[in-house]
Every structure is written in structure tokens, then in C-alpha cells.
N, CA, C and O atoms as CSV, one atom per row, in Angstrom:
chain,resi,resn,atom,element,x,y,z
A,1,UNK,N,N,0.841,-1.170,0.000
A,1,UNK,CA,C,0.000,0.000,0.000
A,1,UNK,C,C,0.894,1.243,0.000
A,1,UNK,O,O,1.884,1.303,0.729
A,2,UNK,N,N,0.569,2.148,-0.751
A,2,UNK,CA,C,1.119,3.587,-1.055
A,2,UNK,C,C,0.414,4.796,-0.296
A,2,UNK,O,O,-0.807,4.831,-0.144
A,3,UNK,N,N,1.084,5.564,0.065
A,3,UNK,CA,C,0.306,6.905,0.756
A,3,UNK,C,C,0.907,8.239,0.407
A,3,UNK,O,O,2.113,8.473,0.481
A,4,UNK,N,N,-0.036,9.124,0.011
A,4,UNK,CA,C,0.616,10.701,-0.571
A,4,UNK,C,C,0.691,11.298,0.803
A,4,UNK,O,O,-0.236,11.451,1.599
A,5,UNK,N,N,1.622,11.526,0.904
A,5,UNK,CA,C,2.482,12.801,1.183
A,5,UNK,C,C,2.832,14.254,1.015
A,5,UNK,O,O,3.888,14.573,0.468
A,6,UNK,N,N,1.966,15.158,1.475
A,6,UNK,CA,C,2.413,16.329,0.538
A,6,UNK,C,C,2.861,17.472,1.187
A,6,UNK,O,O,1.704,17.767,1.486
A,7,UNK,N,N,3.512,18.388,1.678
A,7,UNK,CA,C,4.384,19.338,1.973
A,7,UNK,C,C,4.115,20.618,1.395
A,7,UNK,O,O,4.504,20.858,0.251
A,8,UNK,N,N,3.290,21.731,2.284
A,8,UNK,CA,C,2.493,23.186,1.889
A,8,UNK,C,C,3.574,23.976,2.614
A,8,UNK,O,O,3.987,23.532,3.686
A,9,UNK,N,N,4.048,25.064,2.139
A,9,UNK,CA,C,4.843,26.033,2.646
A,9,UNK,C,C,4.045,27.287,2.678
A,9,UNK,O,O,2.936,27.211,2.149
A,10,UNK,N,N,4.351,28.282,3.132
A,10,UNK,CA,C,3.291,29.437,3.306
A,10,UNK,C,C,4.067,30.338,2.179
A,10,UNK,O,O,5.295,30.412,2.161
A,11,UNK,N,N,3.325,30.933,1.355
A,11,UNK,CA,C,3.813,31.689,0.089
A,11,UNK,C,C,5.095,32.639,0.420
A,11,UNK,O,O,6.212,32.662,-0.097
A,12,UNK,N,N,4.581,33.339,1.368
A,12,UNK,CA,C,5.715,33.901,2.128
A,12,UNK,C,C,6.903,33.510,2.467
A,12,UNK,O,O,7.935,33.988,1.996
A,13,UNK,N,N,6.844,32.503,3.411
A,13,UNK,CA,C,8.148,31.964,3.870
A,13,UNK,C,C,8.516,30.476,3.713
A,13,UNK,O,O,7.731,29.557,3.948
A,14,UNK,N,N,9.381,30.376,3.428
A,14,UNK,CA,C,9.536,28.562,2.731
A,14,UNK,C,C,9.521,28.195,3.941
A,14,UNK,O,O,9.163,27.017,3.936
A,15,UNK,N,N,9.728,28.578,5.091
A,15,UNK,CA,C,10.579,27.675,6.989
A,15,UNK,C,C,8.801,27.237,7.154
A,15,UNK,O,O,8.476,26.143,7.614
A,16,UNK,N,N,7.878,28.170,6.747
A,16,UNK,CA,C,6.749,27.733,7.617
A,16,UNK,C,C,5.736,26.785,6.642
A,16,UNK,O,O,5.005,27.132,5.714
A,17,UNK,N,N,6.032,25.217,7.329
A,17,UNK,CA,C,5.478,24.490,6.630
A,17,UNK,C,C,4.446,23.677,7.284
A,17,UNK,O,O,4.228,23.756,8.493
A,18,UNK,N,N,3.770,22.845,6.437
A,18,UNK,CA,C,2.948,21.705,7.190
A,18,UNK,C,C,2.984,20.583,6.444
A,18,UNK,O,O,3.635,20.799,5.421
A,19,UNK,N,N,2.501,19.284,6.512
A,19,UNK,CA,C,2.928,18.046,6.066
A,19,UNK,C,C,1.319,17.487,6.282
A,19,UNK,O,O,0.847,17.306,7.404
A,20,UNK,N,N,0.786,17.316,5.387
A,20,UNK,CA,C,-0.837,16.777,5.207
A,20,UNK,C,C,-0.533,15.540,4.234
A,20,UNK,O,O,0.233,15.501,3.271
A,21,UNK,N,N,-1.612,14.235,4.931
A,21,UNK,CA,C,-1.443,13.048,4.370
A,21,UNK,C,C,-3.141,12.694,4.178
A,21,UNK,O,O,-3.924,12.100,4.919
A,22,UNK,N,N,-3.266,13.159,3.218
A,22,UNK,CA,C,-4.818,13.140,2.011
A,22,UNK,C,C,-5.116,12.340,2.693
A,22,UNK,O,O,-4.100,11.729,3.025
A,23,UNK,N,N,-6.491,11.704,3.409
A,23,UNK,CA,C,-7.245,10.798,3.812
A,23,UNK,C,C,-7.501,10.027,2.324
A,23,UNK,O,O,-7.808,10.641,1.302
A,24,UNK,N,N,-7.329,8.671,2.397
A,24,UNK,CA,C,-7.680,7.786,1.466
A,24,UNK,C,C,-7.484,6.845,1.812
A,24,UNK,O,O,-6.407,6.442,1.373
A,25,UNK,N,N,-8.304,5.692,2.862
A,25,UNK,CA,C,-8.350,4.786,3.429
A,25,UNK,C,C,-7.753,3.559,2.673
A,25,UNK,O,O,-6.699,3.228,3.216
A,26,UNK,N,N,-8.045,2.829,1.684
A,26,UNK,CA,C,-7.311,2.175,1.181
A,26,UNK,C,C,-5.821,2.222,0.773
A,26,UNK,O,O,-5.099,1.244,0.580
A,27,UNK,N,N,-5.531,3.339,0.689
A,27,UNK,CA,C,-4.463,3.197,0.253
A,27,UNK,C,C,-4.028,3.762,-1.292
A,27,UNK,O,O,-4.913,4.353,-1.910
A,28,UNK,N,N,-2.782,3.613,-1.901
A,28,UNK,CA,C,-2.797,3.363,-3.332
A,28,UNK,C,C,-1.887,1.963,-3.764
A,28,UNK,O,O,-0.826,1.543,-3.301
A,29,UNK,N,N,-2.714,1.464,-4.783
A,29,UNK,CA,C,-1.918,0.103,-5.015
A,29,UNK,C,C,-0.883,0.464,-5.562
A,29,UNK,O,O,-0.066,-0.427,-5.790
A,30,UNK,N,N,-0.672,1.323,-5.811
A,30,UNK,CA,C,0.803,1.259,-6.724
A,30,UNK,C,C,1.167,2.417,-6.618
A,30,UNK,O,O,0.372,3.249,-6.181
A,31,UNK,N,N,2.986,2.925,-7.137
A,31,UNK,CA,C,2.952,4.009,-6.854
A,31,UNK,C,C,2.762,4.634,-8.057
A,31,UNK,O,O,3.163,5.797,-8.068
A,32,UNK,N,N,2.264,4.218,-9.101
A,32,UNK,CA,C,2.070,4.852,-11.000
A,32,UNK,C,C,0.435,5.305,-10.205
A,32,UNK,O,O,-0.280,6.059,-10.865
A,33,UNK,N,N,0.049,4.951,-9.178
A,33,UNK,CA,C,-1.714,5.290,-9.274
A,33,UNK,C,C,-1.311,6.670,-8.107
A,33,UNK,O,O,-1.848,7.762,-8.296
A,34,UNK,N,N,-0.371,6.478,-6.976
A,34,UNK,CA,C,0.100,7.494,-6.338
A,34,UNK,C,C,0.368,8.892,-7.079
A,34,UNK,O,O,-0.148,10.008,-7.019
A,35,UNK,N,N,1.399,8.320,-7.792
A,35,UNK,CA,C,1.887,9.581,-8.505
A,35,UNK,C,C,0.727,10.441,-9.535
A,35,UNK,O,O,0.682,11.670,-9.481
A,36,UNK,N,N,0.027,9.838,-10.246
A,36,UNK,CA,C,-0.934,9.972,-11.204
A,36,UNK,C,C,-2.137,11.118,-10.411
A,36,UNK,O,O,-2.631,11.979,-11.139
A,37,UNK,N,N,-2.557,11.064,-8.911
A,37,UNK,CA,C,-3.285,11.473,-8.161
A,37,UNK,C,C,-2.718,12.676,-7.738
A,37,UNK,O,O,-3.228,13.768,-7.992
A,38,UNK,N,N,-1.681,12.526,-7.102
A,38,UNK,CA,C,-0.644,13.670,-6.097
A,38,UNK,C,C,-0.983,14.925,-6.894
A,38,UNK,O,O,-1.763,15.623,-6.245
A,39,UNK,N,N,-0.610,15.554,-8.298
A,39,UNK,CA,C,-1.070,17.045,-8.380
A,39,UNK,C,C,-2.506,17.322,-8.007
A,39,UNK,O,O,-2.907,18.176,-7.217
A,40,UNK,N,N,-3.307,16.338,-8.802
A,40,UNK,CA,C,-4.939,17.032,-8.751
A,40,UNK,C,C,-5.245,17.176,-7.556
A,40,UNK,O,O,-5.921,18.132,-7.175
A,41,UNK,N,N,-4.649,15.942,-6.502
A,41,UNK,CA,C,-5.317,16.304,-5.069
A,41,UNK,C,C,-5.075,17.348,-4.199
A,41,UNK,O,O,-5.760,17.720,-3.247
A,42,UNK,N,N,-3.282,18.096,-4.924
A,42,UNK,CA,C,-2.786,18.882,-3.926
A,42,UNK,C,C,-3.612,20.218,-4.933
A,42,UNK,O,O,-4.386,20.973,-4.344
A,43,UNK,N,N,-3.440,20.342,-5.961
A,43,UNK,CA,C,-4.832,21.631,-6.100
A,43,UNK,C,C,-5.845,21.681,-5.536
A,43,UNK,O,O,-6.149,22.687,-4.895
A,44,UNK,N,N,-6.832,20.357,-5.641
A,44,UNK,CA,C,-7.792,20.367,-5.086
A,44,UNK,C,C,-7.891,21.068,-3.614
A,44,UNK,O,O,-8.796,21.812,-3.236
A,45,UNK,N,N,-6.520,20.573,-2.731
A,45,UNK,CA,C,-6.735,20.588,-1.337
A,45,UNK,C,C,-6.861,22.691,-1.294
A,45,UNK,O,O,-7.680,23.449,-0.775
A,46,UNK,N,N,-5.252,22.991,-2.349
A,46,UNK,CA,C,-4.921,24.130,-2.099
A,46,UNK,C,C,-6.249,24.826,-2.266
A,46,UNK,O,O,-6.542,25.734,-1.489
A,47,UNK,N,N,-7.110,24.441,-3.276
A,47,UNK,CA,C,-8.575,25.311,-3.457
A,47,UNK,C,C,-9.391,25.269,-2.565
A,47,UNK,O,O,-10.007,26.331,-2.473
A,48,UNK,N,N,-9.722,24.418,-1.761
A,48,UNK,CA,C,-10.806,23.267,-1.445
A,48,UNK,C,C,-10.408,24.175,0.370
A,48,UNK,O,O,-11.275,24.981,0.709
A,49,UNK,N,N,-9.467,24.037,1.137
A,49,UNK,CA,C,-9.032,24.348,2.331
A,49,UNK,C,C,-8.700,25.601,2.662
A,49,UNK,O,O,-7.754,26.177,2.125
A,50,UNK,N,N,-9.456,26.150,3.592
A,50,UNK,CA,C,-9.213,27.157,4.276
A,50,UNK,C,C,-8.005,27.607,5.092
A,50,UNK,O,O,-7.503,28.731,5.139
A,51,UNK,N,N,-7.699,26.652,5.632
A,51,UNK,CA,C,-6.197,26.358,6.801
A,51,UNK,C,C,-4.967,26.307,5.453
A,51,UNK,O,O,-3.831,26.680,5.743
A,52,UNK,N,N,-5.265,25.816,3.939
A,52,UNK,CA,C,-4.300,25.974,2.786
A,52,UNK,C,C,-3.943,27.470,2.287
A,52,UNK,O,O,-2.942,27.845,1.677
A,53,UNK,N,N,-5.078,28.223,2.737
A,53,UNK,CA,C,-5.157,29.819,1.790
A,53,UNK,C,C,-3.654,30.510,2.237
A,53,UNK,O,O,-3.209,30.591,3.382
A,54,UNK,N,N,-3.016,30.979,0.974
A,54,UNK,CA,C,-1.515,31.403,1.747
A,54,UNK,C,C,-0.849,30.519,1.301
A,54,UNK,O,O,0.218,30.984,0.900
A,55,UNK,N,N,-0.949,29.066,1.102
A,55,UNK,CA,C,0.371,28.129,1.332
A,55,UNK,C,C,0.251,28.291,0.111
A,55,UNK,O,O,-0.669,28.890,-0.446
A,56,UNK,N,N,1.679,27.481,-0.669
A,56,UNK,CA,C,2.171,26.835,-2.262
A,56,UNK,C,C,2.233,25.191,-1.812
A,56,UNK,O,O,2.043,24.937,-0.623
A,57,UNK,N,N,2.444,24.310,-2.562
A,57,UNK,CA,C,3.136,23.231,-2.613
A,57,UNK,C,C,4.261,23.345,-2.707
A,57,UNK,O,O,4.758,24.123,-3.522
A,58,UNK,N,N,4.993,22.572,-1.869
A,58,UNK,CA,C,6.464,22.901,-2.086
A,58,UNK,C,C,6.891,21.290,-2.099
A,58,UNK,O,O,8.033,21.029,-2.480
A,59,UNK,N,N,6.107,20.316,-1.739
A,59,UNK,CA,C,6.742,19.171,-2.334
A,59,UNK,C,C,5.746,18.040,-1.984
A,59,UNK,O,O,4.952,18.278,-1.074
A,60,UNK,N,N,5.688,16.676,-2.682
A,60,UNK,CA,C,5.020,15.578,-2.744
A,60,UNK,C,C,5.911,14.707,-2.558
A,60,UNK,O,O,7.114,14.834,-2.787
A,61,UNK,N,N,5.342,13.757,-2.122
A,61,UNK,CA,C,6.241,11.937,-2.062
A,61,UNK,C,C,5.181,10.817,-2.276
A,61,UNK,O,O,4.062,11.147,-1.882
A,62,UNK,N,N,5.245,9.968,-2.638
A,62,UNK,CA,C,4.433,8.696,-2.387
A,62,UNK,C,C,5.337,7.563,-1.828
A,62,UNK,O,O,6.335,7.154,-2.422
A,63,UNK,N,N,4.767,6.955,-0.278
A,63,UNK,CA,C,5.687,6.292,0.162
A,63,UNK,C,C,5.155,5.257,0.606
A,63,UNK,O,O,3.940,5.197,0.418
A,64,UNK,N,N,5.732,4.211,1.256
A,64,UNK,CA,C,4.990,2.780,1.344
A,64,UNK,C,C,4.473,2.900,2.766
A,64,UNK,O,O,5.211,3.286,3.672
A,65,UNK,N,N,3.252,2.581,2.952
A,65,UNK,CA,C,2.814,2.163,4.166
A,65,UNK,C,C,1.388,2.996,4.179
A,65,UNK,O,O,1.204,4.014,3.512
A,66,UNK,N,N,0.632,2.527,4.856
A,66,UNK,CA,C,-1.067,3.289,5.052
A,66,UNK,C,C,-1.168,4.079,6.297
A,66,UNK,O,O,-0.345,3.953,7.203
A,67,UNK,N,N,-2.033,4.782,6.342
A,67,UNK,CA,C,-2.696,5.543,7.455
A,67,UNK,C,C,-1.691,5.409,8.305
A,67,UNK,O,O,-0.993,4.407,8.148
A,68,UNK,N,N,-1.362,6.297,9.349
A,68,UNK,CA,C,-0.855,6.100,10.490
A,68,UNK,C,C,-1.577,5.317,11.545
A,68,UNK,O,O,-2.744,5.425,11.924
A,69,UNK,N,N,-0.707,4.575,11.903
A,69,UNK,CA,C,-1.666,3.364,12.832
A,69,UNK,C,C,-2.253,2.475,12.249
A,69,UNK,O,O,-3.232,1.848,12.655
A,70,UNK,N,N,-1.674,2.359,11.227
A,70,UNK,CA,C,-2.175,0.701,10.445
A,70,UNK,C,C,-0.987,-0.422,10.364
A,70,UNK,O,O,-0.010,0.173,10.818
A,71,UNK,N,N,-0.768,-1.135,10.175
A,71,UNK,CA,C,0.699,-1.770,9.781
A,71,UNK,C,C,0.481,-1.782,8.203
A,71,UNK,O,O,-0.444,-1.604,7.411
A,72,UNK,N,N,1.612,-2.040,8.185
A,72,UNK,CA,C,2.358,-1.604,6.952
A,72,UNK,C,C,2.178,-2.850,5.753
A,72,UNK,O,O,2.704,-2.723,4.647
């Protein structure tokens, strides 16, 4: 199982960041379905979120393992 990763910096200052991990309970089977997802969702979020207004993306990952508190 695969999980996005994505990394918002505040437009302003690159130091002030946050690290949001998209709710998507299953998972991604692969990381070609990870990667394929990661922009639209991080627009989506940047549009979509209030607590986002201000930030950029400043970086994505897709990495192995699910939800926090699941095993791996």
C-alpha cells in the first residue's frame, strides 16, 4: 500500500510548513496510481481548504505504508 504525502509552505516563507497526508483509506496500489493522483489532489486541497489559503506546494512523495496506525 502507497500513501501521498504532501508538503504546503506558506507563500511567504519557505521555513513555515505543514505536512498533510490526504485521507484515502485504502491506500494506493501502486505508486504509477500514487503519482498519477498527487497534483490534482494537492490543487484540489490548495482550493478546497481554508487552513491551505496562503500556502504553495512545495513538495510531494508517495511512500509505502497506510494511514498512520495501520501496519504496513
Amino acid at each position: 500500500m502507497i500513501q501521498l504525502v504532501l508538503t504546503f509552505c506558506l507563500a511567504t516563507s519557505g521555513t513555515t510548513c505543514m505536512i498533510v497526508r490526504p485521507p484515502f483509506e485504502q491506500g494506493y496500489p501502486s505508486l504509477r496510481s500514487c503519482v498519477a493522483a498527487a497534483e490534482v489532489i494537492a490543487a484540489d486541497m490548495l482550493r478546497d481548504r481554508l487552513d491551505l489559503q496562503g500556502y504553495r506546494l512545495e513538495r510531494w512523495r508517495c511512500s509505502p505504508g497506510g494511514p498512520p496506525g495501520t501496519a504496513a
